[in-house]
C-alpha positions in Angstrom: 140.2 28.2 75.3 137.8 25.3 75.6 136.9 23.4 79.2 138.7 20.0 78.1 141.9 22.2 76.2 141.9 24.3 79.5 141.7 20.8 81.8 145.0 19.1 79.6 146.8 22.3 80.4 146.4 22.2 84.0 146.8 18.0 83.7 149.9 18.6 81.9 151.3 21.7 84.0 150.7 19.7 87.4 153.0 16.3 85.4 155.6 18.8 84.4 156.0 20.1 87.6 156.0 16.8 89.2 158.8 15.8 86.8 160.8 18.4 88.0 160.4 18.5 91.6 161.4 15.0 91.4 165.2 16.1 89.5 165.4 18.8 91.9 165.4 16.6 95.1 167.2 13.3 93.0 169.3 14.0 89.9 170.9 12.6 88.2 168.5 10.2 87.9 167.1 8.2 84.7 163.7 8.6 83.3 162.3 5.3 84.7 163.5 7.0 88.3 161.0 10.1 87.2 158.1 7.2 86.7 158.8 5.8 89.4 159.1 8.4 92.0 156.2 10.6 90.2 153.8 7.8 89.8 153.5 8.8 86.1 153.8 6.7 82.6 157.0 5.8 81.6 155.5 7.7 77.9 154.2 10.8 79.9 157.8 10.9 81.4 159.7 10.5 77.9 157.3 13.5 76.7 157.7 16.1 79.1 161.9 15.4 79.7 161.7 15.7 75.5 160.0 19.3 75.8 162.1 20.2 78.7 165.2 18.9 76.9 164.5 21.0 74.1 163.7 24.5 76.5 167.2 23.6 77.8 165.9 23.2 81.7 167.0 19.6 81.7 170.0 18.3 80.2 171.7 14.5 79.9 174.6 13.1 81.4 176.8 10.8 80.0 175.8 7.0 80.3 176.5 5.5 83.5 176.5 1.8 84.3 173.0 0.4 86.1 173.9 -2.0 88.8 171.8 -4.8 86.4 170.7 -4.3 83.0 171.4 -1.6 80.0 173.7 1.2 81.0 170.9 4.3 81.7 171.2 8.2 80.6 170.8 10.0 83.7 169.0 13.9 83.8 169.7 16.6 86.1 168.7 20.0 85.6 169.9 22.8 83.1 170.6 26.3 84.6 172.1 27.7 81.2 168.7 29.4 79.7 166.7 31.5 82.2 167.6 32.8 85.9 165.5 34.6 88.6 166.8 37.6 90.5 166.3 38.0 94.6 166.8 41.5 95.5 166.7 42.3 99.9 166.2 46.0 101.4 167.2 46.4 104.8 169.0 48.3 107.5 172.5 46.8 106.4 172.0 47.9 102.7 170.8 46.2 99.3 171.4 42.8 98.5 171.4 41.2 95.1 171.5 37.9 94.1 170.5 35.8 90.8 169.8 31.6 90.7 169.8 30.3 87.5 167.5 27.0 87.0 169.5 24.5 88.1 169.8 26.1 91.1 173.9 27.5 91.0 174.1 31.1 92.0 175.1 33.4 88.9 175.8 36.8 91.3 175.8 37.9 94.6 176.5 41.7 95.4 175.8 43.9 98.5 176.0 47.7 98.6 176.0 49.8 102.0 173.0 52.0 102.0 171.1 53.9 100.8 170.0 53.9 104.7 167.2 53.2 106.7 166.4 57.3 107.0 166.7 57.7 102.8 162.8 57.4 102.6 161.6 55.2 99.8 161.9 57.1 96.2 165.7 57.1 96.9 165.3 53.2 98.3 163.6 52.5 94.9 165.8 54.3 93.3 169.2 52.6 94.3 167.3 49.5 94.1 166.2 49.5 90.4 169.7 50.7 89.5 171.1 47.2 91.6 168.3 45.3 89.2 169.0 46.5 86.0 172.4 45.9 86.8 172.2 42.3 87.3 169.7 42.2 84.8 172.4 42.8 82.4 174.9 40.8 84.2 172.2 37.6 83.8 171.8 38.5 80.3 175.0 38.8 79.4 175.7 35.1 80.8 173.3 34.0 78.2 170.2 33.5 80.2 167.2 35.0 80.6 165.7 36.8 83.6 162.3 34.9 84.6 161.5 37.2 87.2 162.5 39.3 90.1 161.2 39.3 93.8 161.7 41.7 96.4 161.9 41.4 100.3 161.6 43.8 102.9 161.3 44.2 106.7 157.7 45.1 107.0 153.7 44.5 106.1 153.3 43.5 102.3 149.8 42.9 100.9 149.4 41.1 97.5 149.8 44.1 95.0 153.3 44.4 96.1 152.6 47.4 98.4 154.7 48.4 101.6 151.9 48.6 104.1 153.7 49.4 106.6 157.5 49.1 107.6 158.1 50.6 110.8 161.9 50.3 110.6 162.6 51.8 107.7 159.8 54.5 108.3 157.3 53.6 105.2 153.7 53.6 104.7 151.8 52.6 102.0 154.5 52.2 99.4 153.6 51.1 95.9 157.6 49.2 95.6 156.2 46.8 92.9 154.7 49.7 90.7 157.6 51.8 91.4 160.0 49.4 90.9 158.8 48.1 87.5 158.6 51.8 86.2 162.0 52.3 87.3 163.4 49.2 85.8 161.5 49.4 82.4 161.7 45.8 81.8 157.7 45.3 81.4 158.7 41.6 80.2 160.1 40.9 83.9 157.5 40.5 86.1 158.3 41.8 89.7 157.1 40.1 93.0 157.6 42.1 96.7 156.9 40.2 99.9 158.2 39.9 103.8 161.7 39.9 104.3 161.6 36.9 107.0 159.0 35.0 104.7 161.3 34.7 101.7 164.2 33.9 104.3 162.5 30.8 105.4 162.0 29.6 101.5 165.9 29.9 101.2 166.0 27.6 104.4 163.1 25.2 103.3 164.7 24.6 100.5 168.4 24.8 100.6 169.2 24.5 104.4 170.1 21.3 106.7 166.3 21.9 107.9 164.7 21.0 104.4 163.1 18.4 105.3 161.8 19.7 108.9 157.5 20.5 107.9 157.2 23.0 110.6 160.0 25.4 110.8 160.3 29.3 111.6 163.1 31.7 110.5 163.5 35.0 112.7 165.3 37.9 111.4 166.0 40.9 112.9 168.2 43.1 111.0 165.7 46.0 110.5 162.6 45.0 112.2 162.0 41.4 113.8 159.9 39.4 111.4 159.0 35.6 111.1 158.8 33.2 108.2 156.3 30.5 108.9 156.2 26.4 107.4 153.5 24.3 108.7 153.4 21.0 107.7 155.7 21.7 104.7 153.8 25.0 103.5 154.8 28.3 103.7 152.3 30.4 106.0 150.8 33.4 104.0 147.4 34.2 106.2 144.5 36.3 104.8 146.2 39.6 103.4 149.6 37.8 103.5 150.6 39.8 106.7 152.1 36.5 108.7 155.1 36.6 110.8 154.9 40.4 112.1 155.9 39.4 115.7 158.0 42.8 116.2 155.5 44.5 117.3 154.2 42.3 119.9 154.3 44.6 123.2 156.9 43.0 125.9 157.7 46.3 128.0 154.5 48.1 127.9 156.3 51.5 129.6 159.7 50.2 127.1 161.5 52.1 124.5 159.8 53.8 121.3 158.9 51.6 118.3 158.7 53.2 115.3 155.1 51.7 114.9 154.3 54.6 117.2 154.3 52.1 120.2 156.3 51.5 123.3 158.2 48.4 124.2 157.3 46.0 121.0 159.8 43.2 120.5 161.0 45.3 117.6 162.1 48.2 119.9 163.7 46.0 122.2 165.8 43.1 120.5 166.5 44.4 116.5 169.3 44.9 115.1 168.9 48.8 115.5 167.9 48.8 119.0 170.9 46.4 119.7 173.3 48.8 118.1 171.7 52.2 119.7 172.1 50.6 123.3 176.0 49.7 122.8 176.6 52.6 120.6 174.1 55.3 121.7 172.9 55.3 117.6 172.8 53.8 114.6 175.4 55.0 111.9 175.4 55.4 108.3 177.3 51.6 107.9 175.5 49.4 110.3 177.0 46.5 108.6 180.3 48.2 109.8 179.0 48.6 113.3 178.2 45.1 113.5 181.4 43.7 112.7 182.7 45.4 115.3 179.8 44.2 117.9 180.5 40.8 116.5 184.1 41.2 117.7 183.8 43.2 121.2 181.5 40.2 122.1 183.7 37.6 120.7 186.2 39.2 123.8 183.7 39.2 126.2 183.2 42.8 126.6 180.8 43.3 129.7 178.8 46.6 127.9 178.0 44.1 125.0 177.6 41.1 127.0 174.4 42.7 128.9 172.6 44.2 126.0 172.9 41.0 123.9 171.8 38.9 126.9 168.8 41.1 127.4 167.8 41.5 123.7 168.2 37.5 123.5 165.9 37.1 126.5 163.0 39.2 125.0 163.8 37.2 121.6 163.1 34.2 123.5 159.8 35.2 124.9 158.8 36.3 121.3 159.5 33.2 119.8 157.4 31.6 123.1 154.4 33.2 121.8 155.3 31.3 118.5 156.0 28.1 119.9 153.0 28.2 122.4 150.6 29.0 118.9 152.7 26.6 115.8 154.2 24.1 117.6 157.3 24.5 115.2 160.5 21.7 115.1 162.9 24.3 115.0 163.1 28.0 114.7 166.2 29.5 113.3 168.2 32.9 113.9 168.6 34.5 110.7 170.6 37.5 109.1 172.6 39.2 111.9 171.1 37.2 114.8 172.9 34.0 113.0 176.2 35.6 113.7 175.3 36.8 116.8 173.7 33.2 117.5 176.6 32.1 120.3 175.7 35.0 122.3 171.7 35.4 122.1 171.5 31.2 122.2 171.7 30.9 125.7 169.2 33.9 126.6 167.1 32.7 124.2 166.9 29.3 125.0 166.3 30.1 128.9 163.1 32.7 128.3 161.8 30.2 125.5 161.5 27.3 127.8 160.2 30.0 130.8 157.7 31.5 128.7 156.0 28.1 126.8 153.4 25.6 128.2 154.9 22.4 126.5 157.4 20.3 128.6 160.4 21.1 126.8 159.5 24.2 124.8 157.0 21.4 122.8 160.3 19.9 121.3 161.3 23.4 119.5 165.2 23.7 119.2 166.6 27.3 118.1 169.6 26.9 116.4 171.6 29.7 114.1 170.2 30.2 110.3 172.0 28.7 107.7 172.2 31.8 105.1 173.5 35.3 107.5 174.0 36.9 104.5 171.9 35.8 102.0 168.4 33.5 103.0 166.1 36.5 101.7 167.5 37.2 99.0 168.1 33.1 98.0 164.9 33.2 99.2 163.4 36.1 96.8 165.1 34.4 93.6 163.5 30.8 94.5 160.4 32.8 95.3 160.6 34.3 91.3 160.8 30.8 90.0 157.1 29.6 91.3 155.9 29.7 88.1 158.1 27.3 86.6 158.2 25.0 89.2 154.3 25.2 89.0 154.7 23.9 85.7 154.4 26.8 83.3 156.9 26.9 81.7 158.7 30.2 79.7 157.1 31.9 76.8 159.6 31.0 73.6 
């Protein structure tokens, strides 16, 4: 490929993904809205919506009246030809959900296990079985899979390898390799990365916080990560290890982490560590154990009361550390510390405004996520459609 042929690909992949960032913040809208709000031609516009017409990511509407002038034919976005897949790994099972392009969610399914003791060839395992499973599910609807991504609770370098998750007990882990054996789709490409960092895409772009530049999403279910936006980019540091705040050392005589330390963050206020203090141990369904935490502190019982106060006050002073560093708007409790929020909030709140130098905790608010359930996973399938919202657009 020539210089100048190379240069009119890059020109035309930056206009097509201007044209549709624009319809996914303002459809319907009409093409001389697109001109207008992307700063292109009015004949650059009519191009690239007649190409994207004809891939079947953008559709028309029926006429509606302007308020002066001709009636216009509005655009929003097509979701019935390709889809993305966001598969999650973590203490409270697998988690699968697909997006298709518009945005509308074509499945969502959760499966207890395989558990945070399987080890990672059985992880891998389960989890190519979940992916070729909604793989044909997406198919079957029509569309076609665009990509899948992967979060989970630990260290991820760019290759896709596990560096190092302490709370599921794996070390150098080749999950994209493994995973695109075991799905034998070599036409899906496979993407793995941070649990907490796709989490705080899903929020970025889909929450009440969208348009908040410097925002932070804490999850905790496995280990305690943090997904990082400053000034309205995702955080991805040198090796793409960002976030990793579990295993900064609050208690330095404290319980055993399963980084081989004592007293990290991780050891102290995750999910696990909340459920082995009020139960004595973690069981094969945590997601069953939590529902029942959920409820014995929803009637105040005193044993619950304390542990979640204490976890929520070494929370806080982890997120200090954050604040004191990013400066963030707002930091969010995700996954099972969103449904916990009521009863870590005002621990949280109290150490966070202790433990920072601002007045005021520098303006941070913590308020519950917005996704319990499903941020990193939502997260992972918006995550797989970078491509296209880069401007490249499918192979026919």
């Amino acid at each position: 490929m020539s210089r100048q042929t190379a240069d009119h690909t890059d020109i035309r992949a930056t206009n097509l993904a201007a044209v549709l960032g624009h319809l996914r913040r303002a459809a319907p809208c009409s093409r001389a809205a697109i001109a207008t709000g992307t700063g292109l031609n009015k004949a650059t516009v009519t191009s690239i919506v007649g190409e994207l017409l004809e891939r079947r990511l953008v559709r028309e509407t029926q006429q509606t009246q302007n308020h002066v002038g001709r009636p216009a034919t509005l655009l929003v976005l097509d979701g019935s030809a390709y889809a993305t897949i966001g598969l999650e790994v973590s203490a409270r099972g697998l988690t699968a959900l697909a997006c298709d392009t518009a945005g509308e969610q074509v499945l969502r399914w959760h499966r207890a296990g395989p558990g945070i003791d399987a080890g990672p060839a059985k992880t891998t395992a389960a989890l190519a079985a979940l992916a070729r499973r909604a793989i044909s599910t997406v198919e079957s609807s029509g569309r076609q899979v665009l990509g899948i991504a992967v979060g989970v609770p630990g260290l991820v370098d760019r290759d896709g390898t596990v560096v190092r998750a302490a709370g599921l007990g794996w070390s150098d882990v080749p999950l994209r390799a493994d995973l695109e054996k075991a799905v034998g789709r070599p036409g899906i490409p496979v993407t793995v990365d941070n649990d907490a960092s796709l989490g705080v895409v899903a929020e970025q772009l889909y929450g009440p916080y969208a348009a908040t530049p410097n925002l932070i999403q804490i999850s905790g279910d496995t280990g305690v990560g943090a997904g990082v936006v400053v000034d309205g980019r995702r955080l991805m540091g040198h090796l793409g290890y960002v976030g990793e705040i579990g295993h900064l050392r609050l208690v330095p005589d404290g319980p055993a982490c399963g980084c081989g330390r004592r007293g990290c963050l991780e050891a102290l206020a995750s999910l696990p560590a909340i459920l082995e203090r009020v139960d004595g141990a973690v069981e094969d369904d945590p997601q069953h154990q939590l529902d029942t935490l959920i409820r014995r502190a929803a009637a105040h019982d005193a044993a619950v009361t304390k542990v979640l106060g204490e976890a929520g006050t070494h929370l806080g002073h982890g997120i200090a550390a954050l604040v004191n560093i990013l400066n963030p708007e707002i930091v969010l409790l995700g996954g099972a510390y969103a449904l916990l929020a009521e009863h870590l909030l005002p621990a949280v709140e109290r150490a966070l405004r202790d433990a920072t130098i601002a007045p005021d905790a520098g303006g941070c608010s913590v308020a519950a996520g917005t996704f319990p359930h499903t941020a990193t996973p939502l997260g992972a399938a918006a995550h797989a459609l970078t491509p296209l919202t880069s401007g490249r657009l499918p192979a026919r």
